[in-house]
C-alpha positions in Angstrom: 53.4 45.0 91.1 53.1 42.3 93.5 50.1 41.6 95.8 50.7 42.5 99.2 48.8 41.0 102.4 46.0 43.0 103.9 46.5 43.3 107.3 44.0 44.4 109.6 45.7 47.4 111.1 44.1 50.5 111.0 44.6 53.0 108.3 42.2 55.9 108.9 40.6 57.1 111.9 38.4 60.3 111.7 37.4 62.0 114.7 34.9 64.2 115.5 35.2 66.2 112.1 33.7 69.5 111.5 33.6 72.3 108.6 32.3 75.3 108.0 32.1 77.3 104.7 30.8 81.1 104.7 27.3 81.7 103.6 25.2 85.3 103.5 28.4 86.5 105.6 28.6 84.2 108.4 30.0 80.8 108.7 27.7 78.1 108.2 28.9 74.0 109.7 28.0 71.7 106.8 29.6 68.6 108.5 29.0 68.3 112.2 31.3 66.3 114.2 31.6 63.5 112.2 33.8 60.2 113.2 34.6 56.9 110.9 37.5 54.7 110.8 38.9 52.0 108.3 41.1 48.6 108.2 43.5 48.0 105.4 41.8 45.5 103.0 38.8 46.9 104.0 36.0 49.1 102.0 33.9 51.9 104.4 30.9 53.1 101.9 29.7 56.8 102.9 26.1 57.3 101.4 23.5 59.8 101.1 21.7 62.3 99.4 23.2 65.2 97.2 24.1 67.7 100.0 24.6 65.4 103.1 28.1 66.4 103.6 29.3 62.8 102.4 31.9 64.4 99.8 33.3 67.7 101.8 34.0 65.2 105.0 36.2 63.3 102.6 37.5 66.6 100.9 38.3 67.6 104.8 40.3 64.2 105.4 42.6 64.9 102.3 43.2 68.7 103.7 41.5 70.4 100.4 39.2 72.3 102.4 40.7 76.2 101.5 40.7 79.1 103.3 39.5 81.8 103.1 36.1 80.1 102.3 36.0 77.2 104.2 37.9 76.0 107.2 37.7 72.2 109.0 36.7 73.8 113.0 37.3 70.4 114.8 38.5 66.8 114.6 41.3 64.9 114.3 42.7 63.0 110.9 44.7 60.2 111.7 46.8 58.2 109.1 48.6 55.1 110.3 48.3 56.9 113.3 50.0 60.4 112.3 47.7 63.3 112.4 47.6 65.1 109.1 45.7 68.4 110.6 49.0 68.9 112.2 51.3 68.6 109.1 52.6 71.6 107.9 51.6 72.4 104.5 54.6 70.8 102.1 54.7 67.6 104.6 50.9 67.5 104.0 52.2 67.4 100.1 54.5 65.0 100.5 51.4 62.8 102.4 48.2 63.2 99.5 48.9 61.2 96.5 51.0 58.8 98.4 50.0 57.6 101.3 46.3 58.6 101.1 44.9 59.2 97.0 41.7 60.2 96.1 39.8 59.6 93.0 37.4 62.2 91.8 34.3 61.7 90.3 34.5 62.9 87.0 37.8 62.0 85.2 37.6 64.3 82.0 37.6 67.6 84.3 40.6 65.8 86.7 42.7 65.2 84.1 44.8 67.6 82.3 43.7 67.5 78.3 47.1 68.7 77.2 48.9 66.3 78.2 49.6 62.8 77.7 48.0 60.7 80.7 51.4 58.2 81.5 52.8 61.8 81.5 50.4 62.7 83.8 50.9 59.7 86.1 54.8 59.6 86.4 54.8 63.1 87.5 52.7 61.7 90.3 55.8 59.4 90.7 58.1 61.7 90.4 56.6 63.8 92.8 56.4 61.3 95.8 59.4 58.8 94.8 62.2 60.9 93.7 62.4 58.8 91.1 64.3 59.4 87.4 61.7 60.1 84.5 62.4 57.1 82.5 61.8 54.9 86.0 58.4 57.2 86.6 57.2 56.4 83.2 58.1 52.6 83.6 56.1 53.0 87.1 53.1 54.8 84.9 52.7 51.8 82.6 53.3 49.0 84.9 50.2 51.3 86.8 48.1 51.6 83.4 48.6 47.4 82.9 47.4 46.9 86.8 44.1 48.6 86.3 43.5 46.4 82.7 44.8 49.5 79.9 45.2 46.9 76.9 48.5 47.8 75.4 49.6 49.6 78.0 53.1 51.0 76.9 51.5 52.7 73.9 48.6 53.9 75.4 50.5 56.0 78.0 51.3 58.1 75.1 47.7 58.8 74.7 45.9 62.0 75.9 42.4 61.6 77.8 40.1 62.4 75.0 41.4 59.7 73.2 39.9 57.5 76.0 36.1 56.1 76.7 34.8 57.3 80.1 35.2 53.8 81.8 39.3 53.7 80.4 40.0 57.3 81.7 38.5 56.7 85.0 40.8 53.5 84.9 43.7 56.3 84.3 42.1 58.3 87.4 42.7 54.5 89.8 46.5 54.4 88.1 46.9 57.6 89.0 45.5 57.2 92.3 47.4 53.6 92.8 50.3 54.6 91.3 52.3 55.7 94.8 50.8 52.3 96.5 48.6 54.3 99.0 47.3 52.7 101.8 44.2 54.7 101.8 42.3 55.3 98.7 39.3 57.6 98.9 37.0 57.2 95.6 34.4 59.8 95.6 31.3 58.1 93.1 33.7 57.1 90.7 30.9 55.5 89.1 28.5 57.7 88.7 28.7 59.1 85.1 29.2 55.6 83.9 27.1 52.5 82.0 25.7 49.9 84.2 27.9 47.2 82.8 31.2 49.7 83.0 30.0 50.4 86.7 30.2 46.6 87.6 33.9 46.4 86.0 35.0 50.0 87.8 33.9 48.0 91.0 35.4 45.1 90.3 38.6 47.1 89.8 38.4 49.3 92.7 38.4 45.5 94.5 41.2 44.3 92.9 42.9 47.1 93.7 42.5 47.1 97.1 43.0 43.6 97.4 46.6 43.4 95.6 47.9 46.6 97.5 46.5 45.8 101.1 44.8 48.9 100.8 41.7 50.6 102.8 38.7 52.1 100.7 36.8 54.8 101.5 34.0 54.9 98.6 31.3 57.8 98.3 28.1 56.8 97.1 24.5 58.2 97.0 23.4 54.4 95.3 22.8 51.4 97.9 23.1 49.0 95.0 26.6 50.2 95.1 26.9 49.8 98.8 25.7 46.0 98.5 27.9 45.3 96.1 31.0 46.8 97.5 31.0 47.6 100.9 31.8 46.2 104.1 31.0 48.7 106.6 28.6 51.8 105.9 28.0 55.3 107.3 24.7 56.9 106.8 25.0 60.7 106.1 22.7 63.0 105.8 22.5 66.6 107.1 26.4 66.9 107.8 26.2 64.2 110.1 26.6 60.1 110.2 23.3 59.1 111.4 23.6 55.5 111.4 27.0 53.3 110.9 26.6 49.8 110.7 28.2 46.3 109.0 27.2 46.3 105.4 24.9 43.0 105.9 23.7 44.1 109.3 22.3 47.6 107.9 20.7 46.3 105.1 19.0 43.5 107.2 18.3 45.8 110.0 18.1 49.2 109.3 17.9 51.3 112.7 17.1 54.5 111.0 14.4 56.0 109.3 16.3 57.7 106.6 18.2 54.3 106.1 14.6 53.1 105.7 13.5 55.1 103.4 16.9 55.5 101.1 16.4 51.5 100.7 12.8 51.2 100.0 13.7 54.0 97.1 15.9 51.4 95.4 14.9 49.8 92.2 13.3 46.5 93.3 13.1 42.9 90.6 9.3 42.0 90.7 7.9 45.6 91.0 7.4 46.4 87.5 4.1 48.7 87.6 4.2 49.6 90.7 5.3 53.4 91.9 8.8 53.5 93.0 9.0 54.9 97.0 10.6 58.1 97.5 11.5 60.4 100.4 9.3 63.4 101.1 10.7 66.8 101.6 13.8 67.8 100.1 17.3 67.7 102.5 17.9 70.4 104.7 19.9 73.5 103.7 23.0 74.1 106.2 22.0 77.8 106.2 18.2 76.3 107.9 19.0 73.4 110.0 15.8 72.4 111.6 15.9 72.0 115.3 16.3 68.3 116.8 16.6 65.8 114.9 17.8 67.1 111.3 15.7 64.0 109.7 12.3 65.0 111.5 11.0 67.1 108.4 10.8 64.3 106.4 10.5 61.3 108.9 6.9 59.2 109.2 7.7 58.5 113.0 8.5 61.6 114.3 7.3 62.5 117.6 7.7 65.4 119.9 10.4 64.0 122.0 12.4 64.4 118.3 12.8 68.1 118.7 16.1 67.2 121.0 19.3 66.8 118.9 19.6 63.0 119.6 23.1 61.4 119.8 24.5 59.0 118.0 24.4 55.8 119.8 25.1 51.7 119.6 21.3 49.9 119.3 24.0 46.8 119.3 27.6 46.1 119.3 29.0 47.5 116.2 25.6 49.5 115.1 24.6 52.7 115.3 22.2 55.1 115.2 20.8 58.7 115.5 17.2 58.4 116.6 16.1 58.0 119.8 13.1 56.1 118.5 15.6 53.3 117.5 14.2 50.9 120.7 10.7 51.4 119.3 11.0 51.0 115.5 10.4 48.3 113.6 12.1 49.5 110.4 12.1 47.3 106.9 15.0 47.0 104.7 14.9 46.5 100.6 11.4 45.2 99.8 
């Protein structure tokens, strides 16, 4: 596999995204208008809470969102410029898994136990490249040796449990890779992994997207994460992006109060002893949005004037934010 120039054309471009799911018999919108865009050779971190709508947005791009329980309401997915909403369903296929992948966050429950995981990956091949079986499986390992599987030929004959949990989710990114996407969504790949595992899956998920020219859409709750891998970020949290920003801008200059307080909750060198920070409140339920401003429950500065829904605005060129206290603030990033 050679490495391929990132150029920077854009890959992805969400637009005012919404779904719904039904909930005690009505429908209930869990992400609420919600509008990102990514470069090739570019990584877009999406972070938040447990329940801020950071993974069904994602779910929604790759067209996984099934009736008769949940439907996407508005918005507009463009890829490379084609709009996959509009796809019928086998051109939709023929899309997910080659030009757009996604890598789920737990590997043992996405892949198939009973079979063998290059077997697993050239069907992948198959599928999207019309390719013979011998070629597919050729394609499998040469995928397997990209993503660092020592002895890659005979480990393709392998099935997952015969795998640690770092080298199957290194399966999951063949898998993914396999087709030469240009969008790869990774939703908390590394989540269920070892610190020191963690840094190499990242290091991959680099690589990766630096050999294939690739855009990265990664899903995080952890702003460690974030610093470590990210260029741009979008802020989540009750269905919608509340703050978007340059990775090295947000963290400098956080213009949101749940920004605030999700980095002042990190684990800080130098503050051994001393009580770890932590958000009040728990997140909002979709099914008892509060009115306004969806953080206000929870915020230290809220004021009356945050009972009106705010918009999300630019504070400066390329930043911004969901609080109309964002002029007024002085907000702190990691301590």
């Amino acid at each position: 596999m050679t490495a391929i120039a990132a150029p920077a054309t854009l890959a992805l471009d969400v637009e005012d995204l919404s779904v719904e799911f039904v909930a005690d018999r009505r429908w209930v919108r869990v992400v609420d208008g919600v509008s990102f865009s990514v470069r090739r050779g570019e990584t877009l971190a999406v972070v938040g809470e447990s329940g801020s709508g950071k993974s069904v947005t994602n779910l929604a791009v790759m067209g996984l969102i099934n009736a008769p329980q949940g439907r996407i309401t508005s918005g507009r997915v463009l890829l490379e410029g084609t709009d996959l909403r509009a796809l019928e369903r086998r051109a939709l296929e023929d899309v997910r898994g080659n030009r757009i992948a996604m890598v789920f966050q737990e590997p043992m429950t996405s892949l198939n136990p009973a079979y063998r995981v290059g077997d697993q990956i050239a069907e992948v091949v198959r599928r999207h490249r019309g390719v013979s079986r011998s070629a597919a499986r050729a394609r499998a390992v040469e995928a397997l040796d990209h993503v660092g599987i020592p002895q890659a030929s005979s480990r393709a004959r392998a099935y997952p449990h015969e795998f640690s949990g770092g080298m199957r989710q290194r399966v999951m990114i063949a898998m993914a890779i396999a087709c030469e996407p240009a969008v790869l969504v990774a939703d908390e790949p590394t989540t269920a992994l070892d610190v020191t595992i963690q840094a190499q899956a990242l290091d991959l998920l680099r690589q990766m997207r630096d050999d294939l020219g690739m855009a990265l859409v990664f899903i995080t709750h952890d702003l460690a994460v974030v610093a470590d891998i990210a260029d741009r970020v979008m802020v989540m949290y009750g269905g919608q992006a509340v703050e978007t920003a340059e990775v090295h801008e947000l963290f400098a200059h956080p213009r949101h109060p749940y920004t605030e307080g999700l980095m002042r909750s990190m684990p800080q060198v130098g503050l051994r002893g001393r009580r770890l920070a932590s958000i009040p409140g728990q997140p909002p339920r979709p099914t008892a949005l509060p009115p306004g401003c969806r953080f206000a429950p929870r915020c230290p500065y809220a004021l009356p004037k945050c009972d009106v829904p705010p918009p999300l605005v630019d504070v400066v060129p390329g930043h911004a934010t969901r609080c109309v206290r964002a002029d007024e603030l002085v907000l702190r990033g990691p301590r």
